[in-house]
The first five atom37 places (N, CA, C, CB, O) and aatype in JSON, in Angstrom:
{
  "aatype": [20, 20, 20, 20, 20, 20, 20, 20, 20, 20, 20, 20, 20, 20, 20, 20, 20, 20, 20, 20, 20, 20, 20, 20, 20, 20, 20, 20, 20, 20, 20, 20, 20, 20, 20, 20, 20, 20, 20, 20, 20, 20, 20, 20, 20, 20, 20, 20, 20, 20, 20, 20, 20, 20, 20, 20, 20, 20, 20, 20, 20, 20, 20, 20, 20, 20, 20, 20, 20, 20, 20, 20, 20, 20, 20, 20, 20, 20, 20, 20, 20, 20, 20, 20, 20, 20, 20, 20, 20, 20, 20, 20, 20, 20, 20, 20, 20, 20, 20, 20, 20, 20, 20, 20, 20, 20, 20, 20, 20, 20, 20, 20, 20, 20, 20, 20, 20, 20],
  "atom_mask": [
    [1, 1, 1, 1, 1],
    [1, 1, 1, 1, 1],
    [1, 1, 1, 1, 1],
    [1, 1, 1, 1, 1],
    [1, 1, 1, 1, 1],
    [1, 1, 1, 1, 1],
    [1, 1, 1, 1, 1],
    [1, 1, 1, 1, 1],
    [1, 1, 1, 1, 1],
    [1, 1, 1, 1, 1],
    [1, 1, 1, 1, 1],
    [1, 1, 1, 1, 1],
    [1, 1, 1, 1, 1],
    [1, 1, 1, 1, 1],
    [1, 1, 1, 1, 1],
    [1, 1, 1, 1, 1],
    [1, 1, 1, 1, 1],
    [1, 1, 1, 1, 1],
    [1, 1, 1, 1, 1],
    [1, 1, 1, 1, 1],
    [1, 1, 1, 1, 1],
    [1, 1, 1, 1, 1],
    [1, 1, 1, 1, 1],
    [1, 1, 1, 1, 1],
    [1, 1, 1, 1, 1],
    [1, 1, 1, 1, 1],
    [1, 1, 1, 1, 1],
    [1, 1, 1, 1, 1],
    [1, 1, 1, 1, 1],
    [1, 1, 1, 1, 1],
    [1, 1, 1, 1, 1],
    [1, 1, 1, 1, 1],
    [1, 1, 1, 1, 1],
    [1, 1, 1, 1, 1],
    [1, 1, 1, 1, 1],
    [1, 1, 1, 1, 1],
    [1, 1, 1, 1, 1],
    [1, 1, 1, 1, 1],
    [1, 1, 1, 1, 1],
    [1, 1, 1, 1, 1],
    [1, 1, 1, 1, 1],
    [1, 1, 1, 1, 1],
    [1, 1, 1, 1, 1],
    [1, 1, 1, 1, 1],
    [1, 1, 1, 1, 1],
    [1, 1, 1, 1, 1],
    [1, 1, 1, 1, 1],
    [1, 1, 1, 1, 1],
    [1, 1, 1, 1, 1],
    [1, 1, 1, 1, 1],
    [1, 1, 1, 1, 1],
    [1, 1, 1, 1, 1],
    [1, 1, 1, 1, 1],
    [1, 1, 1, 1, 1],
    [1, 1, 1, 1, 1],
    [1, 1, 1, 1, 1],
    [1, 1, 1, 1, 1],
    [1, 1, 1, 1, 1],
    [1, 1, 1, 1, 1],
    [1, 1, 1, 1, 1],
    [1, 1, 1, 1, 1],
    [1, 1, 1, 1, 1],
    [1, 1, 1, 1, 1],
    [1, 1, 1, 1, 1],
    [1, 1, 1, 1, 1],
    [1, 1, 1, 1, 1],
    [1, 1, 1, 1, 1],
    [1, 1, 1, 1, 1],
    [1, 1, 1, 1, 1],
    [1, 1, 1, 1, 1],
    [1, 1, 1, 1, 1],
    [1, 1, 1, 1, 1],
    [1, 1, 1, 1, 1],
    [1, 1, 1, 1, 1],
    [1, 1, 1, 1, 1],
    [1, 1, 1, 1, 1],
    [1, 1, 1, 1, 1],
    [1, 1, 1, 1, 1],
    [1, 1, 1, 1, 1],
    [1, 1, 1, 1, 1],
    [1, 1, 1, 1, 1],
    [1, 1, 1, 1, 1],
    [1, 1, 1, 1, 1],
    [1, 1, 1, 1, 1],
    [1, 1, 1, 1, 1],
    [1, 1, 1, 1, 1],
    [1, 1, 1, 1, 1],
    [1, 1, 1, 1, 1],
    [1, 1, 1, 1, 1],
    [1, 1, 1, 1, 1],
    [1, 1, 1, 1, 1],
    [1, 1, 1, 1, 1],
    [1, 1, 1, 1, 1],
    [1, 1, 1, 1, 1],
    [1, 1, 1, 1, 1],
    [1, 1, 1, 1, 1],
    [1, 1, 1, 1, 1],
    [1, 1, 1, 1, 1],
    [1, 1, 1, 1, 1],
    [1, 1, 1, 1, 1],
    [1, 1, 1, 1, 1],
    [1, 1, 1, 1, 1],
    [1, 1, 1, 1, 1],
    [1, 1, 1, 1, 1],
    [1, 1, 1, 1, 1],
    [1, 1, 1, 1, 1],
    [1, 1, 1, 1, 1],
    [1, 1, 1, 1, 1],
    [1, 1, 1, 1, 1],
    [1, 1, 1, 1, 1],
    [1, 1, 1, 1, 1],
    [1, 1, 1, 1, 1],
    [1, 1, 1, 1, 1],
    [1, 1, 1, 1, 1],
    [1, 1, 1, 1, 1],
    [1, 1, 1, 1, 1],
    [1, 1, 1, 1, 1],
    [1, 1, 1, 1, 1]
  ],
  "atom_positions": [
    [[17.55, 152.83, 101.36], [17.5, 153.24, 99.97], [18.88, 153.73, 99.54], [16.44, 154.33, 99.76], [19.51, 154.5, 100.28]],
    [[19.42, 153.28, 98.25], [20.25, 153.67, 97.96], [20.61, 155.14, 97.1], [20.47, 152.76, 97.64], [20.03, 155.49, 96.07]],
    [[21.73, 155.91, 97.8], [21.49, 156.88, 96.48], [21.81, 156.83, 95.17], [21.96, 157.87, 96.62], [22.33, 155.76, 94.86]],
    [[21.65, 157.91, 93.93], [22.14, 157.47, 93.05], [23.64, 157.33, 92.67], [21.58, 157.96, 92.43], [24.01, 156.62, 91.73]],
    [[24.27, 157.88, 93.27], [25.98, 157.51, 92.93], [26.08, 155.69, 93.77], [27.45, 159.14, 94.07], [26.65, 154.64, 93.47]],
    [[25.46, 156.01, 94.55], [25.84, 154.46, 94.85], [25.31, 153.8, 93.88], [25.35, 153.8, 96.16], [26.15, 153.04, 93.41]],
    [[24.3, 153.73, 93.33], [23.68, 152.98, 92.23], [24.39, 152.71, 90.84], [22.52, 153.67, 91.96], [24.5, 151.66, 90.21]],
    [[24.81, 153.92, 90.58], [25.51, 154.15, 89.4], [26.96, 153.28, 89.28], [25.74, 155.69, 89.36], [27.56, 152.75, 88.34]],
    [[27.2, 153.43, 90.81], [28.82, 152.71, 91.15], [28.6, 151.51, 90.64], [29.42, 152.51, 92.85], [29.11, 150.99, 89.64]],
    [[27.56, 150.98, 91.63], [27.48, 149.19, 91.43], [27.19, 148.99, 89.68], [25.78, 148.33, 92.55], [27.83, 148.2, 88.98]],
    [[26.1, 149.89, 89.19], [26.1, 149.36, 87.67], [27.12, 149.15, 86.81], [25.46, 150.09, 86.96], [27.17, 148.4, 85.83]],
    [[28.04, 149.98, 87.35], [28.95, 150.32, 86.89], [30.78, 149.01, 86.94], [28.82, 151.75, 87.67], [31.55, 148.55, 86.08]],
    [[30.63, 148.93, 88.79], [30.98, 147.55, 88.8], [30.62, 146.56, 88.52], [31.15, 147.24, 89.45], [31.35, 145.59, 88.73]],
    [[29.45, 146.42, 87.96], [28.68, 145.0, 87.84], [29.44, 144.86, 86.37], [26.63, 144.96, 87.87], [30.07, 143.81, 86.21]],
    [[29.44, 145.91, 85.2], [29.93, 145.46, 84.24], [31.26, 145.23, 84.04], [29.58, 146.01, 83.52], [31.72, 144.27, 83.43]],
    [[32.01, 146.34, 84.7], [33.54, 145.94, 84.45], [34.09, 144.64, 85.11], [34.44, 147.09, 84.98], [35.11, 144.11, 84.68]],
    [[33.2, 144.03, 86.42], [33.78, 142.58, 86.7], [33.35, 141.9, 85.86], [33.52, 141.91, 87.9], [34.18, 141.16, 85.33]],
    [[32.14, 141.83, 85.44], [31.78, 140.93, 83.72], [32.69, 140.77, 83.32], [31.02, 141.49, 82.45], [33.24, 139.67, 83.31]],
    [[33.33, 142.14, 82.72], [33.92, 141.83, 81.29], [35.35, 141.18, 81.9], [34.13, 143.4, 80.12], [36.06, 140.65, 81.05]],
    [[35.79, 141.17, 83.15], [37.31, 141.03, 83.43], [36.73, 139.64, 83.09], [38.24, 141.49, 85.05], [36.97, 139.05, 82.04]],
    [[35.84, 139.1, 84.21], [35.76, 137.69, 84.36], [35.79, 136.97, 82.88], [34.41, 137.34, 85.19], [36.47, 135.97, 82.68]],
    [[35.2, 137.41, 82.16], [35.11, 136.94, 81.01], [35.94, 136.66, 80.3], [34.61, 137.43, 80.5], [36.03, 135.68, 79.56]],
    [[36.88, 137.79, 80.52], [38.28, 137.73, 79.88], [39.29, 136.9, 80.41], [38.86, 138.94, 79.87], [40.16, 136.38, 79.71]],
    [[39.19, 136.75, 81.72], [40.12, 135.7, 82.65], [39.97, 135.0, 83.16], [40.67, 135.85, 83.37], [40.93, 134.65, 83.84]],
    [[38.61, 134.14, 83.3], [38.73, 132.91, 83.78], [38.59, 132.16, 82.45], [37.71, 132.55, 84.91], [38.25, 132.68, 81.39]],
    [[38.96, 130.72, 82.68], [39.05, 129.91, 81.17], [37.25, 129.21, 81.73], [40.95, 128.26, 80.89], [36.91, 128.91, 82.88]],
    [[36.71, 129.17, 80.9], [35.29, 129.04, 80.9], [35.42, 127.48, 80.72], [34.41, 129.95, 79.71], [34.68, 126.76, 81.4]],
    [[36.26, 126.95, 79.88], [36.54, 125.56, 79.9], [36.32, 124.52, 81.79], [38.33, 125.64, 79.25], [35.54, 123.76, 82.38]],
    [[37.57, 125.2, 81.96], [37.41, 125.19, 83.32], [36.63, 125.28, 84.54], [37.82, 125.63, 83.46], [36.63, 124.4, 85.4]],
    [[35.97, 126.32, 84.61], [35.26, 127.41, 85.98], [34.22, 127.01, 85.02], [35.72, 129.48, 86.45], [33.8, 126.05, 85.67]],
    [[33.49, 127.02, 83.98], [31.79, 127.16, 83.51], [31.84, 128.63, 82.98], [30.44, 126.98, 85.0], [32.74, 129.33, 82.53]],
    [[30.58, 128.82, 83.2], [30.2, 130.08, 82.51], [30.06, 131.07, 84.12], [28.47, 129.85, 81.37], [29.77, 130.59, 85.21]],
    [[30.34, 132.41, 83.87], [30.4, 132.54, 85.5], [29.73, 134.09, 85.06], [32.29, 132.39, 86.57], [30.35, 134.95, 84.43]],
    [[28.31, 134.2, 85.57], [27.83, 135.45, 85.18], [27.4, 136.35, 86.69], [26.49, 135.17, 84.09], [26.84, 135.75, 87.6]],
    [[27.68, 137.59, 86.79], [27.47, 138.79, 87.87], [25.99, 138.77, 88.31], [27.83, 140.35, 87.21], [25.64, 139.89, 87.94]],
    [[25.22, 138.37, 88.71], [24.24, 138.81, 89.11], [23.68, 139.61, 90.34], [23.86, 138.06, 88.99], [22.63, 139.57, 90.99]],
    [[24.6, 140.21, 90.38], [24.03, 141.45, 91.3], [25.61, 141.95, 92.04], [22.59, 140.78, 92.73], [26.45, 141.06, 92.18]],
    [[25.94, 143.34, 92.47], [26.96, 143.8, 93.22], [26.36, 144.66, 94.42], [27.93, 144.56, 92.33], [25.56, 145.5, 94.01]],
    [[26.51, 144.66, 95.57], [26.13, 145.57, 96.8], [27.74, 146.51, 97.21], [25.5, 144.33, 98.33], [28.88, 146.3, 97.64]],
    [[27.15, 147.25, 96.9], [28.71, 148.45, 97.19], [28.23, 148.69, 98.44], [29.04, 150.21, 96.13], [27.03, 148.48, 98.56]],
    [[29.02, 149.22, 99.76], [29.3, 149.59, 100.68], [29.27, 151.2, 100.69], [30.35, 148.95, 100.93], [30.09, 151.81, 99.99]],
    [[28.37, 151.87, 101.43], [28.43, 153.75, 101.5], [29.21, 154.27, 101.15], [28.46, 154.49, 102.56], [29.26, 155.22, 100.37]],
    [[30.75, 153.14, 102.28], [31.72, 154.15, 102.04], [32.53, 153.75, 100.35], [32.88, 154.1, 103.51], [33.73, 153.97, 100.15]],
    [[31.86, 153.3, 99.6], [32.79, 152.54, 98.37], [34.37, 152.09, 98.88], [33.02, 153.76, 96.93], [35.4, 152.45, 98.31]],
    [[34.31, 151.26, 100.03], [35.34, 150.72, 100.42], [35.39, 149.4, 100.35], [35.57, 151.07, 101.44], [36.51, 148.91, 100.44]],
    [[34.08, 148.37, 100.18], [33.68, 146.74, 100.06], [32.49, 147.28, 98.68], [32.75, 145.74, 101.99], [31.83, 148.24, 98.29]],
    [[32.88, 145.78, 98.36], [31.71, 145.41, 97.63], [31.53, 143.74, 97.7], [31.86, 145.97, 96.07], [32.54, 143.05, 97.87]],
    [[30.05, 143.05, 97.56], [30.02, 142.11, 97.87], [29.36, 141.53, 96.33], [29.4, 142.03, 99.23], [28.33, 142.14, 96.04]],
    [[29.81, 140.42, 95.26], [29.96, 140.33, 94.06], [29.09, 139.07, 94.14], [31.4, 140.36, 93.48], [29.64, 138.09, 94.63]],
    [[27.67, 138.95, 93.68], [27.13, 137.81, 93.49], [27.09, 137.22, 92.2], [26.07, 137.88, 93.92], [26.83, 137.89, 91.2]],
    [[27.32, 136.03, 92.17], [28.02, 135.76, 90.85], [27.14, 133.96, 90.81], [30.27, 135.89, 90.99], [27.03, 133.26, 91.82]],
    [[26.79, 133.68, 89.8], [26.02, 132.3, 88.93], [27.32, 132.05, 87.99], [24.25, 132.73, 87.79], [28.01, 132.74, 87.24]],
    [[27.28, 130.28, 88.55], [27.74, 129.54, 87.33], [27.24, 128.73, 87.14], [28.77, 129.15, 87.17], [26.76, 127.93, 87.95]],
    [[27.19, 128.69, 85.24], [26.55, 127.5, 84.61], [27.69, 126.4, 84.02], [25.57, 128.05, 83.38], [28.61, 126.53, 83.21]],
    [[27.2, 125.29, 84.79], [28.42, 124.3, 84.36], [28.25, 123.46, 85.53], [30.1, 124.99, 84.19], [27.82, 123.78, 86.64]],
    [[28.74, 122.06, 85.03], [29.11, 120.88, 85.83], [29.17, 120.86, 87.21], [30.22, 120.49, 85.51], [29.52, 121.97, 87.59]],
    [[28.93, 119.89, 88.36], [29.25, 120.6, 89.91], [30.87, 120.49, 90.03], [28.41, 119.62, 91.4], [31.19, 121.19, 90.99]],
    [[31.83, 119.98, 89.53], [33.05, 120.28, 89.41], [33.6, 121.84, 88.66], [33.47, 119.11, 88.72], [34.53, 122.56, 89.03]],
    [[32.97, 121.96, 87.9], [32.9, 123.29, 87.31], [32.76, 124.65, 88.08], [31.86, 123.23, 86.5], [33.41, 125.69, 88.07]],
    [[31.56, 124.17, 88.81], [30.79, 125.43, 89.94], [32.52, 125.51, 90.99], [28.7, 124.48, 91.32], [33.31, 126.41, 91.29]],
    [[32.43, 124.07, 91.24], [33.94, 124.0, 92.68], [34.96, 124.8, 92.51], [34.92, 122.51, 92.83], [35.64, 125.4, 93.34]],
    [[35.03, 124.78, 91.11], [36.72, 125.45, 90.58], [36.39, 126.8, 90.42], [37.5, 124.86, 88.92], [37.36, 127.55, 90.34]],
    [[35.33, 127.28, 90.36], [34.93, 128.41, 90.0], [34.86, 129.13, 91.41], [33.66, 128.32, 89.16], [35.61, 130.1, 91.38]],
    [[34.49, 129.06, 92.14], [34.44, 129.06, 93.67], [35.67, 129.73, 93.9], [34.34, 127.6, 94.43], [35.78, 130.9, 94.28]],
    [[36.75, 128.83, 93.59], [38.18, 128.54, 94.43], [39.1, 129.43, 93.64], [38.8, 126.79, 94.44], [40.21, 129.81, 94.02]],
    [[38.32, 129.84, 92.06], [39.29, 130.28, 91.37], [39.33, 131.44, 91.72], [39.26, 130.12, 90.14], [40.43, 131.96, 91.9]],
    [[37.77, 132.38, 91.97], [37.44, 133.6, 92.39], [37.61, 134.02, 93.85], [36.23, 133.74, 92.04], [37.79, 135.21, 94.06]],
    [[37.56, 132.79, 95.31], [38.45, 133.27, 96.17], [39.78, 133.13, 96.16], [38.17, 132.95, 97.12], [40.22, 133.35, 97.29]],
    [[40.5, 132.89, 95.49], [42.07, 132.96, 95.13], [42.58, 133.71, 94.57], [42.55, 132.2, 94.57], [43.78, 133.9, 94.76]],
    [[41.71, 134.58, 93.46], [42.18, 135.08, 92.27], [41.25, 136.54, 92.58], [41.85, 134.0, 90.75], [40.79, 137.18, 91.63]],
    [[40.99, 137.03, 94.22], [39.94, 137.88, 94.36], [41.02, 139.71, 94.15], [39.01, 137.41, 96.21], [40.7, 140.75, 93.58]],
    [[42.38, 139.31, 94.97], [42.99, 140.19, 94.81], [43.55, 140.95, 93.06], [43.86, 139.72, 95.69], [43.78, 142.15, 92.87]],
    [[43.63, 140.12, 92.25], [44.04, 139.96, 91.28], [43.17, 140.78, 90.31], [44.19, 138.69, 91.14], [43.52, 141.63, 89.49]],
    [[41.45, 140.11, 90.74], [40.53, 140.58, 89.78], [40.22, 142.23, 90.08], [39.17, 139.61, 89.89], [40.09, 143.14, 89.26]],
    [[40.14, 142.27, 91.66], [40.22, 143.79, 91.83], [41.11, 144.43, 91.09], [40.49, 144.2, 93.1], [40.73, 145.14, 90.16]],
    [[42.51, 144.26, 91.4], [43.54, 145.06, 90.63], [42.93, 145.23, 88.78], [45.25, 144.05, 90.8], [43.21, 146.14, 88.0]],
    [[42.3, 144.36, 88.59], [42.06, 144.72, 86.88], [40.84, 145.24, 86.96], [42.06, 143.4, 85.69], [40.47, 145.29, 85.79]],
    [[40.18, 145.56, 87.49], [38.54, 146.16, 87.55], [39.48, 147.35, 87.6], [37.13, 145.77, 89.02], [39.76, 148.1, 86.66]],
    [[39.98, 147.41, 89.07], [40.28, 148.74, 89.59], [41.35, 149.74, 88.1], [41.34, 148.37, 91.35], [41.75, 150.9, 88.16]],
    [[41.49, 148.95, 87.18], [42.46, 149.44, 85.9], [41.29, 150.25, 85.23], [43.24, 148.04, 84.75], [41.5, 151.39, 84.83]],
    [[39.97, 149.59, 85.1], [38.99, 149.99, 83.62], [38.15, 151.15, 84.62], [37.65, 148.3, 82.71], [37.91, 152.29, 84.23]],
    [[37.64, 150.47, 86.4], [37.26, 152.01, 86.98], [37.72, 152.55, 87.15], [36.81, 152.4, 87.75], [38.83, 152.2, 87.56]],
    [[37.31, 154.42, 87.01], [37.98, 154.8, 87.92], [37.36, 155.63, 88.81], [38.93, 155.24, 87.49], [36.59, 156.59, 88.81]],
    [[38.02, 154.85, 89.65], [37.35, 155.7, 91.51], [38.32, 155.62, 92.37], [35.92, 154.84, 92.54], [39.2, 154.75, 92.39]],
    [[38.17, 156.58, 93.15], [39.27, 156.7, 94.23], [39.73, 155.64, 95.05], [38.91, 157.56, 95.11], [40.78, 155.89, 95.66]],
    [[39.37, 154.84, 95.17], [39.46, 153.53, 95.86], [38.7, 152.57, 94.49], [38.48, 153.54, 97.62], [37.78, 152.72, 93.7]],
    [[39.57, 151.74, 94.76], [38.21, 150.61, 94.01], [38.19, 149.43, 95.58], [39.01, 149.36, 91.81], [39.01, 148.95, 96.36]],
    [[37.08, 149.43, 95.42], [36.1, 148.51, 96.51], [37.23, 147.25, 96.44], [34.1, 147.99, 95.85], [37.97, 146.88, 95.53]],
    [[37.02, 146.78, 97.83], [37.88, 145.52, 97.68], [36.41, 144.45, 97.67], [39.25, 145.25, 99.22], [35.32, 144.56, 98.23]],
    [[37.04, 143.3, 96.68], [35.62, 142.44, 96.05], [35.5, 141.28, 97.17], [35.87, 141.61, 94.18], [36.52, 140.8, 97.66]],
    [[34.17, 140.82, 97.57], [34.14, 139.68, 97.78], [32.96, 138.97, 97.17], [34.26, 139.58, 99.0], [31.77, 139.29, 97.22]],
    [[33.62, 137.77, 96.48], [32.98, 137.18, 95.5], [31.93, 135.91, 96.84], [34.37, 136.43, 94.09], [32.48, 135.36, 97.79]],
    [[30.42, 135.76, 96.5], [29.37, 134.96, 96.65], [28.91, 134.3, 95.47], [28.41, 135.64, 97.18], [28.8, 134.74, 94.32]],
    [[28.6, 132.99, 96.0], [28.2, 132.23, 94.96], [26.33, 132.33, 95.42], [29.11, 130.51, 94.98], [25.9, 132.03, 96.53]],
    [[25.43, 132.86, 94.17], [24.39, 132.86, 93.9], [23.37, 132.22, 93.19], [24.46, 133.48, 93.74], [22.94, 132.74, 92.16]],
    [[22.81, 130.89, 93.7], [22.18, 129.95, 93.04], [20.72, 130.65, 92.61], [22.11, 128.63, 93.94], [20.0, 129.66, 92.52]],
    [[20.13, 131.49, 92.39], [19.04, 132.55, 92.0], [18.77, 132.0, 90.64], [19.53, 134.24, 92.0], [17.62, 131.6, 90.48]],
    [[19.53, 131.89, 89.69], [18.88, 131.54, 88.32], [18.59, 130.37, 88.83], [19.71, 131.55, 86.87], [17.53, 130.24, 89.43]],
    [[19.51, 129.26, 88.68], [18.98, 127.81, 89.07], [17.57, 127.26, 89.93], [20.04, 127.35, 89.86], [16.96, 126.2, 89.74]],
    [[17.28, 128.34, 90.91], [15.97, 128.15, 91.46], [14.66, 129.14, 90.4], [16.14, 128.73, 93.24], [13.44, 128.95, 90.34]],
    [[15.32, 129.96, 89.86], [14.3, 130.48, 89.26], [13.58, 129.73, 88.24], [14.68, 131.54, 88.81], [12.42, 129.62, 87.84]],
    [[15.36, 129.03, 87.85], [14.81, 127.8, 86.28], [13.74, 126.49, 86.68], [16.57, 126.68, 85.52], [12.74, 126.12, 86.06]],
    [[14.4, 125.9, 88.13], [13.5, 125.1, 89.17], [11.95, 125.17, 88.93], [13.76, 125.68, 90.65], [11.2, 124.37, 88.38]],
    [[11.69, 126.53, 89.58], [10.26, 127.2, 89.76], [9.44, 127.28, 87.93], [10.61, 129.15, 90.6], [8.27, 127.18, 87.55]],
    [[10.27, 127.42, 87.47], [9.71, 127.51, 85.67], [9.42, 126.1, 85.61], [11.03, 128.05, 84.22], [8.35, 125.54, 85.37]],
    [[10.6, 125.6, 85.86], [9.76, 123.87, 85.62], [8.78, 123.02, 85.75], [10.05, 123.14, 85.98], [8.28, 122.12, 85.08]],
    [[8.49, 123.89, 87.57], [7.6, 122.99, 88.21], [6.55, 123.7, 87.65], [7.63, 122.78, 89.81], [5.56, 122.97, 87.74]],
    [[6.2, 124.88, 87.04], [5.08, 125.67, 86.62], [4.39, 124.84, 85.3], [5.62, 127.26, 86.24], [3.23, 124.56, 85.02]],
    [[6.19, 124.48, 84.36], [5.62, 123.77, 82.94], [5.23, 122.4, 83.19], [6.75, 123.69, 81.7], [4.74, 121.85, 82.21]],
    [[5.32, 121.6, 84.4], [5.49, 120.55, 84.52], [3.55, 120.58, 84.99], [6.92, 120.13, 85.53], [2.77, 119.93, 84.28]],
    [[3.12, 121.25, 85.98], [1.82, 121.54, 86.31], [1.08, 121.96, 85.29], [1.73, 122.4, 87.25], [-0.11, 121.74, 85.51]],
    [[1.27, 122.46, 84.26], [0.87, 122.96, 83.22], [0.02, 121.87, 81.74], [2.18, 123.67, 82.92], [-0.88, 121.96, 80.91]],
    [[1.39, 120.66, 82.36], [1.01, 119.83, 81.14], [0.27, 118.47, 81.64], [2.4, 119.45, 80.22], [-0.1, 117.47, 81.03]],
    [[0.19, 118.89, 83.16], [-0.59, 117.29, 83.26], [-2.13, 117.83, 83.52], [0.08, 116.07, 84.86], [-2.64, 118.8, 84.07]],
    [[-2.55, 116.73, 82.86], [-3.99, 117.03, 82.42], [-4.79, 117.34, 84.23], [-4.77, 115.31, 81.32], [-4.28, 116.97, 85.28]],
    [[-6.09, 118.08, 84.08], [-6.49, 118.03, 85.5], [-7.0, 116.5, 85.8], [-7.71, 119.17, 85.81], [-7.21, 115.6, 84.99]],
    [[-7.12, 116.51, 87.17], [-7.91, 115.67, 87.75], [-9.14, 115.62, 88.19], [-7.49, 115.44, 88.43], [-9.59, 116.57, 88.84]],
    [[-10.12, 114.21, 87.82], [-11.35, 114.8, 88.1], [-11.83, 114.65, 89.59], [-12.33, 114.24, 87.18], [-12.91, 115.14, 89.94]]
  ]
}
């Protein structure tokens, strides 16, 4: 169980990498690249950044490559808008969670509309 400062941390990182990402990757490029979930570390020394993109499978690739390349970079600008004694060093995961969730909706509407069988 987490406590609440840890909780508060991650909510807290979850938005300020939003808004960097948002601001610095070209969406043209990378897709749409949204946070879905951050796991901070006890000691707020790691954090592990799960992150969805919507866009092309060339899109998803660059997005990948842009965020392990560009991981030092994005810390340094998080670490500008938090402030904490350390800011967590990031490691960005790619999280396919919406995409299966959208999956599972489908197969629900898809069961939904075919008539029963007798």
């Amino acid at each position: 169980m987490q406590t609440l400062r840890l909780e508060r941390v991650r909510e807290l990182l979850k938005r300020a990498i939003s808004e960097v990402l948002r601001r610095e990757v070209p969406m043209s490029d990378c897709g749409l690249i949204s946070v879905n979930d951050v796991k901070v570390a006890k000691d707020l020394q790691s954090a592990l950044v799960f992150v969805g993109v919507v866009g092309s499978e060339p899109q998803k690739k660059k997005a990948g490559a842009f965020l392990g390349k560009e991981a030092k970079r994005l810390q340094t600008l998080v670490g500008a808008v938090v402030e904490l004694r350390y800011t967590p060093r990031l490691k960005f995961i790619a999280d396919d969670s919406i995409e299966r969730g959208n999956r599972v909706i489908a197969i629900l509407d898809e069961l939904e509309t075919k008539p029963p069988e007798p």
